[in-house]
Backbone bond lengths (Angstrom), bond angles and torsions (degrees), N, CA, C in turn:
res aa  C-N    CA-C-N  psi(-1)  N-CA   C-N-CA  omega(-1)  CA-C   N-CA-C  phi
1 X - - - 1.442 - - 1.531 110.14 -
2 X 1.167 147.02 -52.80 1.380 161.22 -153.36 1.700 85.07 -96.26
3 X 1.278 144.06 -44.55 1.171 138.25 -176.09 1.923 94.84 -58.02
4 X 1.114 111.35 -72.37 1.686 131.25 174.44 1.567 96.84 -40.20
5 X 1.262 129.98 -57.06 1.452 131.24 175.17 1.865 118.62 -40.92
6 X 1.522 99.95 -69.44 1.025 100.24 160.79 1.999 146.15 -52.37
7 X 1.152 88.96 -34.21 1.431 110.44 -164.97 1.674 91.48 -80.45
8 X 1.525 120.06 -23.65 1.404 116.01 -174.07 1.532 94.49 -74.88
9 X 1.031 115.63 -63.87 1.815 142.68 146.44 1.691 103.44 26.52
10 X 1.311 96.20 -90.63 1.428 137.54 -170.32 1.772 90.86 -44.54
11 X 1.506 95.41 -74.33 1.886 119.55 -165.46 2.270 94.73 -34.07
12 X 1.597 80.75 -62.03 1.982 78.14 -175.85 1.400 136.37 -88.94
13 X 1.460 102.65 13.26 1.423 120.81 175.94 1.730 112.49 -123.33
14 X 0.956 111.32 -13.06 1.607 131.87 -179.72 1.404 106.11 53.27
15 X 0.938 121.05 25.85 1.733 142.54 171.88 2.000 108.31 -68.90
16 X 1.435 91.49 83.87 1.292 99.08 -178.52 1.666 127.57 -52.05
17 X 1.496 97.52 -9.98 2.109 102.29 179.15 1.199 103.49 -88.99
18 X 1.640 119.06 -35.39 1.627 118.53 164.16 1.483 105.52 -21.66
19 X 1.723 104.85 -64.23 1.621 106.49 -148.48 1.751 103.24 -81.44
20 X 1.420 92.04 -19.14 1.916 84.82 172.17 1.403 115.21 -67.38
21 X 1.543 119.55 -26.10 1.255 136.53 -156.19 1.425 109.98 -77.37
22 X 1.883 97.89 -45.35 1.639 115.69 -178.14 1.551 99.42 -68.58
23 X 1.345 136.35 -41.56 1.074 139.61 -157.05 1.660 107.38 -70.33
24 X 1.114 103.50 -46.33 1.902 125.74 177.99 1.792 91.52 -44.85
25 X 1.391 105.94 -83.84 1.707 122.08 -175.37 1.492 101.76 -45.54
26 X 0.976 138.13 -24.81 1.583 130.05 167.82 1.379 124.72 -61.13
27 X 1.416 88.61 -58.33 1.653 115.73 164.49 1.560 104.48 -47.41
28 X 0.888 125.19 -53.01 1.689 125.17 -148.70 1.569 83.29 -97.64
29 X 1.493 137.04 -21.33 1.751 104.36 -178.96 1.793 93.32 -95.63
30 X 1.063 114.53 0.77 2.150 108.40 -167.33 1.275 91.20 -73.05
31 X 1.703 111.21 -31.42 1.835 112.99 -152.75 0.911 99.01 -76.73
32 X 1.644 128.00 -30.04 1.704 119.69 -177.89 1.618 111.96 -79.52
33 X 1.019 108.90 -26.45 1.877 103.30 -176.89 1.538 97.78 -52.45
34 X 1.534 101.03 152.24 1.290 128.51 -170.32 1.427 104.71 -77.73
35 X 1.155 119.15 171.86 1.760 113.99 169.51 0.892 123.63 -78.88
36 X 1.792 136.11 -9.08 1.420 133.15 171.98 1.531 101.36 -78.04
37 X 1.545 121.33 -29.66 1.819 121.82 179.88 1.779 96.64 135.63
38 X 1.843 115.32 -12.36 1.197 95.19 174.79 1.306 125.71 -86.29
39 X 1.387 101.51 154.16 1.432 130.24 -162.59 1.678 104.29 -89.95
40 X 1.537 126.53 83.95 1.581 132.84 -148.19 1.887 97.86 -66.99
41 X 1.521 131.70 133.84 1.214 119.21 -167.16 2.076 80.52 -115.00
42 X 0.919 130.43 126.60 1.416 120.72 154.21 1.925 94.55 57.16
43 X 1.379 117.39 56.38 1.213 109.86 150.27 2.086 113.87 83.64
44 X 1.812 93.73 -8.05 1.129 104.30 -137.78 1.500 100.85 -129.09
45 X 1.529 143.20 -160.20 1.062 144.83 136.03 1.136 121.77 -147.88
46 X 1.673 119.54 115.55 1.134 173.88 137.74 1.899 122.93 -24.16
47 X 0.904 107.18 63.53 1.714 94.33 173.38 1.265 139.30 -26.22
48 X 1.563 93.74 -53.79 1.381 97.27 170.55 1.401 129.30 -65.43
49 X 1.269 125.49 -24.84 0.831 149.48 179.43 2.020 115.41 -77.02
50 X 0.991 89.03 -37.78 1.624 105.34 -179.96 1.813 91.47 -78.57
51 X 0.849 117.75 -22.21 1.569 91.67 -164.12 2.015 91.48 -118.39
52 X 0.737 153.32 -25.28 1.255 135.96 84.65 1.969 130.38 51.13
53 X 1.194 64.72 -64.07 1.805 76.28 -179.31 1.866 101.24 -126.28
54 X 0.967 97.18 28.86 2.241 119.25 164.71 1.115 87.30 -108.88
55 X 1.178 112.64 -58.96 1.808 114.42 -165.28 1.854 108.55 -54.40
56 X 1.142 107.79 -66.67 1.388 117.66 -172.08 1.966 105.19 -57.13
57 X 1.353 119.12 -32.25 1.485 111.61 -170.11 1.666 88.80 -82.90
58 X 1.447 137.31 -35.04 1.242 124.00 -172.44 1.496 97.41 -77.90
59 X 1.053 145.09 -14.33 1.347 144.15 158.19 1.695 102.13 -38.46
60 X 1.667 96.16 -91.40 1.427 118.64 174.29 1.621 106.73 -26.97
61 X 0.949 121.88 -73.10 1.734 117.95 -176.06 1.305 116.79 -56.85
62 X 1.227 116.29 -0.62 1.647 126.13 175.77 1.329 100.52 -86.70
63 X 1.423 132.87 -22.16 1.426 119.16 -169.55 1.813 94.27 -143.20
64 X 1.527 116.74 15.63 1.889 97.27 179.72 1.438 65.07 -154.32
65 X 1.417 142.04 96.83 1.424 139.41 128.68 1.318 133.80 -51.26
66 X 1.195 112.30 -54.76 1.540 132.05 169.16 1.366 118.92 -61.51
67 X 1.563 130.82 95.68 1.364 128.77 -154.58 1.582 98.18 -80.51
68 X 1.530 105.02 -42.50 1.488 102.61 175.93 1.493 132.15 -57.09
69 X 1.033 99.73 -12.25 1.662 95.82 -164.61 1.550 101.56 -132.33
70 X 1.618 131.99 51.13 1.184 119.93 169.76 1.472 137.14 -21.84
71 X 0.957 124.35 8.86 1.614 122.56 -177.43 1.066 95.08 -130.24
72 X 1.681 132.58 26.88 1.278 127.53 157.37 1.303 118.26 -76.81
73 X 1.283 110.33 -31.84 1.366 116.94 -175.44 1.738 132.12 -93.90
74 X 1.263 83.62 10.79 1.897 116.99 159.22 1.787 106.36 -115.30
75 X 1.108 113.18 38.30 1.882 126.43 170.48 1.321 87.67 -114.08
């Protein structure tokens, strides 16, 4: 969410630390997903929650596509 927050951020302010910022919080929720792709809610897995956080990364990739180059998504 705060990755998607930011990255919206970045996109309409063209504030290039936004998109470093969104990029960081991306990074830091991918590292927790499990190895099958779930997203652990409280130890646990959560549907709602799993789809949830589909919603919010297709957010994010709507406005920071380019994983390499975070300050794309402040262009």
């Amino acid at each position: 969410m705060l990755a998607d927050a930011l990255g919206q951020a970045a996109r309409a302010t063209r504030e290039p630390r936004f998109a470093t910022e969104a990029l960081a919080w991306a990074q830091q929720g991918l590292a927790l997903q499990m190895a099958d792709g779930t997203n652990p809610e409280k130890g646990g897995f959560d549907a709602g929650y799993q789809m949830a956080g589909v919603l919010f990364a297709l957010r994010y990739l709507a406005v920071c596509p380019n994983q390499s180059a975070p300050k794309a998504c402040a262009a």
